[in-house]
N, C-alpha and C positions, 0 to 999 in steps of 0.2 A: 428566383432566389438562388444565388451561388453556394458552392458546397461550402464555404467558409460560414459565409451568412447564418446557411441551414444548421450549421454546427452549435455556434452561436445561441442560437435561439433555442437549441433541444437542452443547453447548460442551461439554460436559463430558465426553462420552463421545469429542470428537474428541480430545481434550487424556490422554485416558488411554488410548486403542484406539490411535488414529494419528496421526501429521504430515504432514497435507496441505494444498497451499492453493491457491488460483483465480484465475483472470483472469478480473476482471467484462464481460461479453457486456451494451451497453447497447443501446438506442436513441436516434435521435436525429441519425443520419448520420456520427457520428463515427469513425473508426479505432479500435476498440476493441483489434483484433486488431495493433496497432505493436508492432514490435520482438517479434517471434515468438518469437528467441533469446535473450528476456533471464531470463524466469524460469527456464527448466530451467539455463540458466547460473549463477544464482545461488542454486537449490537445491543444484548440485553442491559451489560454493566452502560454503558454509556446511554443506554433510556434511560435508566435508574438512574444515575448519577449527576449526568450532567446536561438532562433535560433535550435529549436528542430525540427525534420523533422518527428513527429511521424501520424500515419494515424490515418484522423479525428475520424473515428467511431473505438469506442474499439469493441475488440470480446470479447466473453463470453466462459470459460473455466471451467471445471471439476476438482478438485483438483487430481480424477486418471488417467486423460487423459494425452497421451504421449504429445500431443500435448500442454499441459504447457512449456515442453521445449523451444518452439518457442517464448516465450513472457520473454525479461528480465524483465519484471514489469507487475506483478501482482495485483489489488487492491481486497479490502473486505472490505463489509459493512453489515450493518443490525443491529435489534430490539432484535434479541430473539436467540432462541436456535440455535446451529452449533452443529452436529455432523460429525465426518469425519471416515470410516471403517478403518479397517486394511491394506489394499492396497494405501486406500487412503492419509494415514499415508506414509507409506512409500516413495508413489510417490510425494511427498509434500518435504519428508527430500531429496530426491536426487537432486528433483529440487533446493531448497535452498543449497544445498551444492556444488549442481554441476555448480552455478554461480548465480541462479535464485534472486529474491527481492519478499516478498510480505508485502505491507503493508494493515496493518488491520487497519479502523477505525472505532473506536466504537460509531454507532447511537444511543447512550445510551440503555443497557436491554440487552446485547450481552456480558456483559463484564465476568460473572461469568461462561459462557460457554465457552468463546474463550482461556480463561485461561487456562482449562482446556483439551482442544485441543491442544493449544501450548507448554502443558505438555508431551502428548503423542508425537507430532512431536519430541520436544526434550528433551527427560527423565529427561539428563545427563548437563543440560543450563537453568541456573537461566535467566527469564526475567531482563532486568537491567532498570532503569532509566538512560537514555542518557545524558549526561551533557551538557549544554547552549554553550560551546563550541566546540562541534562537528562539521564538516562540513557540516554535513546537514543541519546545523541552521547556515552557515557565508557565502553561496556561491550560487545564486548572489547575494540576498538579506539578510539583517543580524538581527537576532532575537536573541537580545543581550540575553532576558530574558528564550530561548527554545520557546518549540510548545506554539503558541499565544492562547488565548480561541477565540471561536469563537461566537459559541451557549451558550448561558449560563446557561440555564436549573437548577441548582440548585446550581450555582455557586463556585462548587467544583473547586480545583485548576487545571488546563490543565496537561497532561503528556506524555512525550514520552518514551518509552519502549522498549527495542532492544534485541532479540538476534544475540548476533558473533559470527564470524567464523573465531578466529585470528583476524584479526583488521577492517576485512570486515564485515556491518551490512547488517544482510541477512531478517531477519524479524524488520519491523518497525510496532509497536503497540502505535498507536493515543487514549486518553483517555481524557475523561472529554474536549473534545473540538470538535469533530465533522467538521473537516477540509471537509466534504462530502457537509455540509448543506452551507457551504460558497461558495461552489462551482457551486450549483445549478444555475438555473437563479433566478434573482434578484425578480419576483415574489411572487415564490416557500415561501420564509421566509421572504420577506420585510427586508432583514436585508442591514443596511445604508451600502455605497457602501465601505467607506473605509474598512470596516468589509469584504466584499465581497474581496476587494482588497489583504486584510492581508491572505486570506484565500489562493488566487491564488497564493499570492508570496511564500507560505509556499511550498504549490504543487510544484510551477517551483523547489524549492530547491531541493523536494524530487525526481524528474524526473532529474536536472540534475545530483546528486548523484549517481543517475543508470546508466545515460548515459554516463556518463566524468570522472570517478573512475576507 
């Protein structure tokens, strides 16, 4: 069995055995590890809500590890720098290619590195802005307007950002809105609940995009 093959079939086997998914562990000095409470928070809303059966605690992954295959959803966060090796490059492109999802969201400070990592992942694949009628913004929940803001930080317009794979979005890039900090607990940023709210429905979209596509 070829490495494509074996990739192949570990998507395949997460997608029919279990619902689980990772917060990428990079290099590169960046915060990877921000906003600790935002995925097990937004695994929860999305069992409740829209009948996801995914395992409460994510695991933490490697962007060279074989073991990425095993997770069709991916997340990334963080402040500051990302670098990713040449290996690591690679093993990133096969997973997105070979069925994988990851979405990056930018904790503001991240934005001018991850750019250029997403360059290297794929040379040959303009970043796009996603348009308000996509189905990751109408299904369950519908955000007439695209990705909502969340945080406001300096009040730049909110952005969603995709590369495809044919008509399949395999990387989703969250900009100027911070879908991580709405997720957290309601603590963490004091932010009023319907905000908290908008942020979770955003999430369920994007988990059932992964799972129901």
């Amino acid at each position: 069995m070829n490495l494509k093959t074996l990739s192949i079939f570990l998507l395949f086997a997460s997608f029919c055995f279990s619902q689980e998914i990772a917060l990428l562990k990079y290099n590169g000095g960046g915060d990877w590890y921000a906003n600790p409470t935002s995925l097990p928070n937004l695994i929860k809303y999305s069992n409740q809500t829209i009948n996801t059966k995914i395992r409460t605690k994510p695991a933490t992954v490697e962007p060279g590890s074989p073991d990425i295959f095993g997770y069709p959803f991916v997340h990334m966060t963080g402040h500051g720098n990302v670098v990713f090796s040449d290996s690591e490059i690679i093993n990133l492109r096969n997973y997105l290619l070979s069925g994988g999802f990851l979405h990056i969201d930018d904790n503001y400070g991240m934005d001018e590195y991850i750019r250029r990592e997403i360059k290297r992942v794929f040379p040959n694949t303009q970043l796009v802005e996603i348009p308000a009628n996509h189905a990751i913004f109408q299904k369950p929940n519908v955000f007439s307007g695209g990705i909502p803001k969340i945080h406001q930080h300096d009040n730049k317009r909110p952005q969603a950002f995709g590369i495809f794979e044919g008509n399949r979005l395999v990387l989703l890039y969250t900009y100027e809105t911070d879908l991580g900090d709405g997720w957290e607990d309601a603590e963490v940023h004091n932010n009023p609940k319907e905000v908290r709210e908008k942020a979770l429905k955003m999430g369920a979209n994007i988990l059932n995009y992964i799972f129901n596509n």
